[in-house]
Structure formats: structure tokens, C-alpha cells
N, C-alpha and C positions, 0 to 999 in steps of 0.2 A: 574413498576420496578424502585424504587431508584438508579440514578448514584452512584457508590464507588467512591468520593473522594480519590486522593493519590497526594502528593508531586514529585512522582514519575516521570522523566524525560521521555519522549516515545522512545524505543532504535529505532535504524535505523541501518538495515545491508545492508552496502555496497559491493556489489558483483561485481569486478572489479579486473583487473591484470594489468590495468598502472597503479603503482603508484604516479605517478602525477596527475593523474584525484583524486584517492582515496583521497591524501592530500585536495585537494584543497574541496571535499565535506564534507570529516571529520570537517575541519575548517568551513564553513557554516554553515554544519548541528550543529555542538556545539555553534556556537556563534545563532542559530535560536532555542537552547533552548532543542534542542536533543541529547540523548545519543546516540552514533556513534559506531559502533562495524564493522569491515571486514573482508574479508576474498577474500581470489585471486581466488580459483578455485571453478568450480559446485559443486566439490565433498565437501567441507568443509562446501559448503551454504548449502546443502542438510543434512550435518549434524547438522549444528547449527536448521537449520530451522524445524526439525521432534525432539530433544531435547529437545529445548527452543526457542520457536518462539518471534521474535519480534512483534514490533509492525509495523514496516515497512520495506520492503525490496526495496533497487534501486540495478535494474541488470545492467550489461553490457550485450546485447544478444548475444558479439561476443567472450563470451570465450573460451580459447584454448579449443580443441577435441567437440565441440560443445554442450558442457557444459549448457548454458546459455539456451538453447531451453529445455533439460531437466527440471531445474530450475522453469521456465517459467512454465511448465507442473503440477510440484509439487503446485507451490501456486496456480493455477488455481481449481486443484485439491480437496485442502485443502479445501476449503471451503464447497465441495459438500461432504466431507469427517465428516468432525468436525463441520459445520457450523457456521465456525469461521476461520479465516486466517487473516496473516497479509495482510494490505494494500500493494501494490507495483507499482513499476513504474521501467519500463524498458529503455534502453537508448541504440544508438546503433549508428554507423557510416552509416550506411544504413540508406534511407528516410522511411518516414514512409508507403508508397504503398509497398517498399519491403521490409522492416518487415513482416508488413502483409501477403505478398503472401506466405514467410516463416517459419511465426510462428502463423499467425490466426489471429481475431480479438485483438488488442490495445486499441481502444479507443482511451481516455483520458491519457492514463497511459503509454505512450509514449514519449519520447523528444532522439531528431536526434541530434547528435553530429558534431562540436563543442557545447555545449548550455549554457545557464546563471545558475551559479550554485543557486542563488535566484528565478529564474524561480519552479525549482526542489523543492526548500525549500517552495514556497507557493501551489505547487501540492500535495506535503504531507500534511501540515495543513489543505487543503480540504478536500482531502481523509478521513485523523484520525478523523477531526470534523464530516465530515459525517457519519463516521462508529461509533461514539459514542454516537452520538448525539439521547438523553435518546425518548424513544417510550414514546409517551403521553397514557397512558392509556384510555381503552374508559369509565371508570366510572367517571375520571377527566373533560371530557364534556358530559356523558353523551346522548350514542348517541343513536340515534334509536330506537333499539330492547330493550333497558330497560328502554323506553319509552310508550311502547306500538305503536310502528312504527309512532312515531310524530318525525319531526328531532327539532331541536332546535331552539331555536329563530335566526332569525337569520343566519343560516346554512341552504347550497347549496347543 
């Protein structure tokens, strides 16, 4: 499969109701080279997100009416849905053991509040490079089975 090429900036929705936190990521995330869109409640993320998905989503888990847990569910979702979802990363004034007990496995895709908004901005560029990042084809090396079950020079 050939990468698509595009000039195209990667969007980043911000799901969060301080605006203060909001500003202060919007400014990062654009000066880190991303296009930045937001939005305050679950309900608006849930619509952006099932419309026009980005390419990454950072939550608040602690939105009004318990918003953010939903949220949380949709992108999880997505994936086993379209086999395809944006990247996300969740954040939240709870440590990350009660997260967890809350809303399930995190991972990696977590940061507990207050945090470095550069922190966030190189957890995304992980994520997005990882999730892009082009499948080598097996005719490109060549492997195995269209070898007649000899592996390569070389190859483990």
C-alpha cells in the first residue's frame, strides 16, 4: 500500500470545558504543527466525532453530566466499528489507578492533570506516526511462503 501524501495539517479535537486548559492546548497544539478544533461538552464531541473524525482526539474524562466516559466509549468503539479511529489521549484530575478503576484500561493514552502541554504534544506525534506509519509489504522483502518456505538471507 502506497502512503497518500498531503500538505494537510493533522486536526486535533479538544474535548474540554475549562477554557483555560482549551487555550493553553490550542496554542501548542498549533505552534506543534496541528490543526486544533474544540468543543466543551460530550454531546458536540460525539457529534463532531461520528460526522467528521479527526485525526486525534484529547479528552477531559471529567466532563459535566459524565460526558467524557461516554466519549471515551465511542472512540474505543470506533475502531472495532470502521477499523479505523482517530488516535486519542485522555486527561483528567484523577490519577491514573482511578481512571482506570472508572473507565478501564488507559494505557499510554493517559496524562493526570495538572500536565505539560508539550508532554501531550509529543504523545500525539507517537500515536499519529504510529498509526500511519506505511505497512511494508511482504513482496517488498519477500518472505517466506513466496519463497517456497526459505526465509531470507538474513531474517530471523
Amino acid at each position: 500500500m502506497t502512503p497518500v501524501i498531503t500538505d494537510r495539517q493533522p486536526t486535533i479535537l479538544i474535548i474540554e470545558d475549562d477554557e483555560g486548559v482549551v487555550r493553553m492546548l490550542r496554542f501548542c497544539l498549533r505552534e506543534a504543527g496541528f490543526d486544533a478544533a474544540e468543543v466543551f461538552t460530550g454531546g458536540a464531541a460525539l457529534d463532531i466525532l461520528q460526522r467528521e473524525p479527526p485525526d486525534a482526539a484529547v479528552l477531559d474524562l471529567q466532563l459535566p453530566n459524565g460526558q467524557g466516559g461516554a466519549v471515551l466509549d465511542w472512540l474505543r468503539r470506533s475502531e472495532e466499528r470502521t477499523g479505523s479511529s482517530p488516535v486519542w489521549v485522555v486527561m483528567s484530575a484523577l490519577d491514573w489507578v482511578e481512571a482506570t478503576k472508572r473507565y478501564g484500561p488507559l494505557g499510554d493514552h493517559f496524562l493526570a492533570k495538572p500536565f505539560d502541554p508539550w508532554e501531550l504534544v509529543a504523545i500525539l506525534k507517537k500515536l499519529l506516526t504510529a498509526k500511519h506509519k506505511p505497512e511494508q509489504s511482504s513482496a517488498e522483502h519477500g518472505d517466506a511462503k513466496s519463497r517456497g518456505g526459505v526465509p531470507a538471507e538474513g531474517a530471523i
